[in-house]
Structures are given as C-alpha cells and as structure tokens.
DRENPALO-616796 format. One line per field, with one value per atom (N, C-alpha, C, O): residue in three letters; atom name; x negated, y negated, z. Coordinates in steps of 0.02 Angstrom, whole numbers, plus 50000, padded with zeros to 5 digits. Each point is the difference from the previous one (the first is absolute). Example, Ala and Ser with C-alpha at 12.3 -4.5 7.8 and 13.67 -1.06 7.14 Angstrom:
// residues 2
rest <- ALA / ALA / ALA / ALA / SER / SER / SER / SER
atom <- N / CA / C / O / N / CA / C / O
c1 <- 49340 / 50045 / 49955 / 49948 / 50070 / 49958 / 50039 / 49975
c2 <- 50284 / 49941 / 49940 / 50001 / 49946 / 49941 / 49945 / 49945
c3 <- 50390 / 50000 / 50000 / 50033 / 49931 / 50003 / 50037 / 50008
// end
This chain:
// residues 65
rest <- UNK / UNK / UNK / UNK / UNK / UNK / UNK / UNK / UNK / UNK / UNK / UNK / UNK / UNK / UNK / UNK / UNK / UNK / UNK / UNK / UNK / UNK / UNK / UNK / UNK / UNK / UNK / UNK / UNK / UNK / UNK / UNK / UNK / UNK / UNK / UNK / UNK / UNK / UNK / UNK / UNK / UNK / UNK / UNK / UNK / UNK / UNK / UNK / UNK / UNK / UNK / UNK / UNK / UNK / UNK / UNK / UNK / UNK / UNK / UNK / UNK / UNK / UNK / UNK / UNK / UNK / UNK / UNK / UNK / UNK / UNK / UNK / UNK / UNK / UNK / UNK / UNK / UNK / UNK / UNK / UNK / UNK / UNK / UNK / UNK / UNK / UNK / UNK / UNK / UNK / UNK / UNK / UNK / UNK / UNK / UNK / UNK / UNK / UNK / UNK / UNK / UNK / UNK / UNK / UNK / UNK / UNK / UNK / UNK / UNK / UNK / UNK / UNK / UNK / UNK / UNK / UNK / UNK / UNK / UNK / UNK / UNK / UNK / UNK / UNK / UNK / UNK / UNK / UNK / UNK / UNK / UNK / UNK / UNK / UNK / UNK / UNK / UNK / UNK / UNK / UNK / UNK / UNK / UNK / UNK / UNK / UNK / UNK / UNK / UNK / UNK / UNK / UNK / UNK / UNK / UNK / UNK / UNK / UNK / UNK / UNK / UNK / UNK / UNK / UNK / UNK / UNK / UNK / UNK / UNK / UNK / UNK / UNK / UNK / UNK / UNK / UNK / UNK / UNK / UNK / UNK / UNK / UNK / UNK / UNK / UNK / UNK / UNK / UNK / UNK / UNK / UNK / UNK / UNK / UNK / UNK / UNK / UNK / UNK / UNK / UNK / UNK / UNK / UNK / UNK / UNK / UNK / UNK / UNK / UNK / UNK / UNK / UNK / UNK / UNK / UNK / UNK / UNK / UNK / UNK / UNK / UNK / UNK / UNK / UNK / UNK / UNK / UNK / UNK / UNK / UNK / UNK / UNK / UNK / UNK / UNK / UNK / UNK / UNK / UNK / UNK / UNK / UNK / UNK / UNK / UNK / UNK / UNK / UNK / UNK / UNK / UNK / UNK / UNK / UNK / UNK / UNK / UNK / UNK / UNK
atom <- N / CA / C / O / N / CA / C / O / N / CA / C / O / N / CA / C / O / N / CA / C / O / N / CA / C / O / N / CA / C / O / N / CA / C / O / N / CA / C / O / N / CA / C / O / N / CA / C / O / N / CA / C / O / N / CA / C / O / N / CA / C / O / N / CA / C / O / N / CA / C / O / N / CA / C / O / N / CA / C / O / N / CA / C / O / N / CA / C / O / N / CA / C / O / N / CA / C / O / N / CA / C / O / N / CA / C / O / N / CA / C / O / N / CA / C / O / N / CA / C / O / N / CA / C / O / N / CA / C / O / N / CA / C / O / N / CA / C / O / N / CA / C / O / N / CA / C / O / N / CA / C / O / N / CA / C / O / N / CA / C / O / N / CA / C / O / N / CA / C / O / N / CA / C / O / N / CA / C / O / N / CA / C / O / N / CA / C / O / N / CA / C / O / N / CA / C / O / N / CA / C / O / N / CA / C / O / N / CA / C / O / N / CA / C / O / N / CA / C / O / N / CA / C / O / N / CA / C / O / N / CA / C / O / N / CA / C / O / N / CA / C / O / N / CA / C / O / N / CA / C / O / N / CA / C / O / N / CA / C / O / N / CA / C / O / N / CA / C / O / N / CA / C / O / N / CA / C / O / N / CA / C / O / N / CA / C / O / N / CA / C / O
c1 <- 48356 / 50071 / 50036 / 49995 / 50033 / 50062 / 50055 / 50021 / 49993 / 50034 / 50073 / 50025 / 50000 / 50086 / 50031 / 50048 / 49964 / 50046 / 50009 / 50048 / 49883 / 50032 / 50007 / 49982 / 50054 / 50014 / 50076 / 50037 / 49974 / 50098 / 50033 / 50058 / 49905 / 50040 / 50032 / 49956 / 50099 / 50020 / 50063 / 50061 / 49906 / 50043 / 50068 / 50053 / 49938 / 50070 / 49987 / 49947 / 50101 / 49973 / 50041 / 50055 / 49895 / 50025 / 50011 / 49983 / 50046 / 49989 / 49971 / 50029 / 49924 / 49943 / 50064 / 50033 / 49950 / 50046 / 49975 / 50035 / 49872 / 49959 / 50009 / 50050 / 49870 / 50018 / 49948 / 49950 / 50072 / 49972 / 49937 / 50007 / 49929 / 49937 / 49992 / 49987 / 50022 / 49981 / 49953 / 50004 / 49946 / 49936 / 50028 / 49999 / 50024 / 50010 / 50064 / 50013 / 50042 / 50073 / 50046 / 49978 / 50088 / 50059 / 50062 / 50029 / 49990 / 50059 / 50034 / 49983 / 50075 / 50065 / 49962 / 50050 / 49898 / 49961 / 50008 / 49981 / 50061 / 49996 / 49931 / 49984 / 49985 / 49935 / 49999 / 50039 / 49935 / 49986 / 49959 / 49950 / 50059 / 49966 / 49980 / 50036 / 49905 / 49951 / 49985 / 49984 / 50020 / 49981 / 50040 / 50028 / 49959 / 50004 / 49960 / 50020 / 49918 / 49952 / 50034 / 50024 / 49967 / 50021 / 50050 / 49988 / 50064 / 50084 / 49960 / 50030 / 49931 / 49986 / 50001 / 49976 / 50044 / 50015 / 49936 / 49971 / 50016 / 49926 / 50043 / 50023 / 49979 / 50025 / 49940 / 49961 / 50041 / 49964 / 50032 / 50061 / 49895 / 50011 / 49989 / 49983 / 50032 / 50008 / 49929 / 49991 / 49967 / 49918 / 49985 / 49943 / 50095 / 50002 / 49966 / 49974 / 50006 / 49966 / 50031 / 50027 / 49976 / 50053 / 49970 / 49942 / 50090 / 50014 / 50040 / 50039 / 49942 / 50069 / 50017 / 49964 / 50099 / 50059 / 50038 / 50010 / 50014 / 50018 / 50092 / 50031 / 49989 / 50075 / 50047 / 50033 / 49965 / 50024 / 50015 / 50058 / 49888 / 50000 / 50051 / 50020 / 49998 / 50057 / 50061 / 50011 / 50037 / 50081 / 49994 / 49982 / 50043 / 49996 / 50057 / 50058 / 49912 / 50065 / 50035 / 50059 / 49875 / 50015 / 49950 / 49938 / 50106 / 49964 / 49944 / 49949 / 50076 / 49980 / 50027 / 50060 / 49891 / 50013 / 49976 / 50033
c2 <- 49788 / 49991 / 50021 / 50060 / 49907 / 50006 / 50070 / 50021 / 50003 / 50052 / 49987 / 49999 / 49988 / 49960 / 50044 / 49974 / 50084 / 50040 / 50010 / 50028 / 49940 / 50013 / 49919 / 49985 / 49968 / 49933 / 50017 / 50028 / 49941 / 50015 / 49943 / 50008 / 49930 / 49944 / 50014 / 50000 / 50015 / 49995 / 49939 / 50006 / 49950 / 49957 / 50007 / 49976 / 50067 / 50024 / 50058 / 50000 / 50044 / 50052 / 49988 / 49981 / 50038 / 50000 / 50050 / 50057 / 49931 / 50050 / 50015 / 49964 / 50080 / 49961 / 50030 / 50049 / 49879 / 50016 / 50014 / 50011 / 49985 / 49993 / 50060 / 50036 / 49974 / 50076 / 50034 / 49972 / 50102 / 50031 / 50029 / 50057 / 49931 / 50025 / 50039 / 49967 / 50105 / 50042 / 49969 / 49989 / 50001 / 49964 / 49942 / 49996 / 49967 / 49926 / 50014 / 50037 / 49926 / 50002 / 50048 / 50017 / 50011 / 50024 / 49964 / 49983 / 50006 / 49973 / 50025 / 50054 / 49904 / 50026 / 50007 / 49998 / 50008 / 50012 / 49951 / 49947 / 50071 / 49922 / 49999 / 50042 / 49907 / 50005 / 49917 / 49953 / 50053 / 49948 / 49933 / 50013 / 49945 / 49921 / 49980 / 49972 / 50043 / 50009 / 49926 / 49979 / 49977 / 49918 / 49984 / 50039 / 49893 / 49959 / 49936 / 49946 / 50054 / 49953 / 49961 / 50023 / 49922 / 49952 / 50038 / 50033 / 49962 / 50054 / 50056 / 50044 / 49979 / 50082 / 50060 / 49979 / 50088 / 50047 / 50042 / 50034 / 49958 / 50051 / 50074 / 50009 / 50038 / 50058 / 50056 / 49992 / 50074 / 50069 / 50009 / 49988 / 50046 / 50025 / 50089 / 50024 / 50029 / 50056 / 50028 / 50058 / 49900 / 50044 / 49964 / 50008 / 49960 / 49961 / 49953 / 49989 / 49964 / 49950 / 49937 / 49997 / 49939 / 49937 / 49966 / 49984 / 49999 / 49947 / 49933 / 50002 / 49950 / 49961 / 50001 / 50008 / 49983 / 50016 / 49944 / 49959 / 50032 / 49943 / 50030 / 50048 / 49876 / 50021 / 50042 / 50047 / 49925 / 50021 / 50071 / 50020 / 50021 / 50065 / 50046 / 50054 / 49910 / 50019 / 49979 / 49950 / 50082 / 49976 / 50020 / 50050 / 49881 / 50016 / 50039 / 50006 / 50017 / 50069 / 49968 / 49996 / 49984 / 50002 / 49917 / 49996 / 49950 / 49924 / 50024 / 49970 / 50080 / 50013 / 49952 / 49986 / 49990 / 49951 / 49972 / 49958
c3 <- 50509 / 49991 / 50065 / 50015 / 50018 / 50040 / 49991 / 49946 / 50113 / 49992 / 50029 / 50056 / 49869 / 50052 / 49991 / 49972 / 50032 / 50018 / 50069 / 50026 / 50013 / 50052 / 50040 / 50057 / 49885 / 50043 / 49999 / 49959 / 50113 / 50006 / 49959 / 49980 / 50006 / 49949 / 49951 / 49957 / 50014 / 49943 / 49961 / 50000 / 49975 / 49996 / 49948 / 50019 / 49898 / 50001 / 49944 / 49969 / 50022 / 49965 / 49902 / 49980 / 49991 / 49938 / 49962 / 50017 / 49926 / 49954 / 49922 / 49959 / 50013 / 49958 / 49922 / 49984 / 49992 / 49934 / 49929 / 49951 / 50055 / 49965 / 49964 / 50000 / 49955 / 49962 / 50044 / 50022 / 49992 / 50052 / 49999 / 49979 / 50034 / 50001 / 50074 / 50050 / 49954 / 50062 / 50054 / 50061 / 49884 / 50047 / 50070 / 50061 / 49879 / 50054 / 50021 / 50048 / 49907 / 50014 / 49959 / 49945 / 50078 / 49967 / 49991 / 50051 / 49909 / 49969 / 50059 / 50025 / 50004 / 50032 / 50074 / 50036 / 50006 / 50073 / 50010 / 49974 / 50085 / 50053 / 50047 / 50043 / 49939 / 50052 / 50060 / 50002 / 50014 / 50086 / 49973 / 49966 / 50041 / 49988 / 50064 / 50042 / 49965 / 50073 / 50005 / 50056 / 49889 / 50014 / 49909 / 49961 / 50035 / 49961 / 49977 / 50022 / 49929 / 50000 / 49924 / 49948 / 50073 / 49931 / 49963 / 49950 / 50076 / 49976 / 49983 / 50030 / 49947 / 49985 / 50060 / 50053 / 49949 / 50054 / 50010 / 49958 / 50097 / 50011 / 50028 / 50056 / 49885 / 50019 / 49978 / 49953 / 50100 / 49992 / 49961 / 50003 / 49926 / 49962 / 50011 / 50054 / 49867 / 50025 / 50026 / 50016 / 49984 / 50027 / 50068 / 50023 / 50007 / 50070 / 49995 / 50055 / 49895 / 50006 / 49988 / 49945 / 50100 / 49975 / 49955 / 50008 / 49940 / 49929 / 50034 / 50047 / 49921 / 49969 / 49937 / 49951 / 50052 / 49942 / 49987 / 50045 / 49894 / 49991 / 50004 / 49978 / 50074 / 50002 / 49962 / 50021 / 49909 / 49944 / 49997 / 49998 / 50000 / 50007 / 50038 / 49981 / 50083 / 50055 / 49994 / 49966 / 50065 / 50010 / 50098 / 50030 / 49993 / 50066 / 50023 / 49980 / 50065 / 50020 / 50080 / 50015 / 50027 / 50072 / 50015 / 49996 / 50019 / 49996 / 50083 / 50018 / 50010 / 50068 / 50056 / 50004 / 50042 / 50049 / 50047 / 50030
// end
C-alpha cells in the first residue's frame, strides 16, 4: 500500500457525514481526497490506510483547485 500522506496532491477536502466508526471515519472530520476513481474518493482513513468511499458519505467543504 502506498503511503499518501506524504503525496502533496490534494484534489478537495470533505466532510464525512456518515455514522462515525473511530477505526475508519468520524462523523463531522474533514479529511483530503488524494484522487478520485469512478466518482468515488480515495481518502486515509483513521489508521492511515487509503479506501475508496462512495461520494455519498461526504459534503464537500473545499472543491480545491
């Protein structure tokens, strides 16, 4: 697995609206959308490892640029 915390890309940041599991995601954490494969967000979750996530889950905060 790839270690993107340390890629400088971030294409826009969201915020997870889901129900909050410590492990992966928290309700209300804005986290970084390091790419985008077939509309879904490849974001580090809380154990540093990237998922994709399905849009839904997020409210975008920052479209980036």
């Amino acid at each position: 697995m790839k270690n993107y915390k340390k890629q400088k890309v971030i294409f826009m940041k969201v915020k997870f609206i889901g129900e909050t599991d410590p492990v992966y995601m928290i309700n209300g954490k804005v986290y970084d959308v390091i790419s985008i494969e077939k509309t879904w967000y490849r974001i580090v979750d809380e154990e540093g490892e990237d998922y994709l996530y399905p849009p839904e889950l997020f409210e975008v905060v920052d479209e980036g640029g």
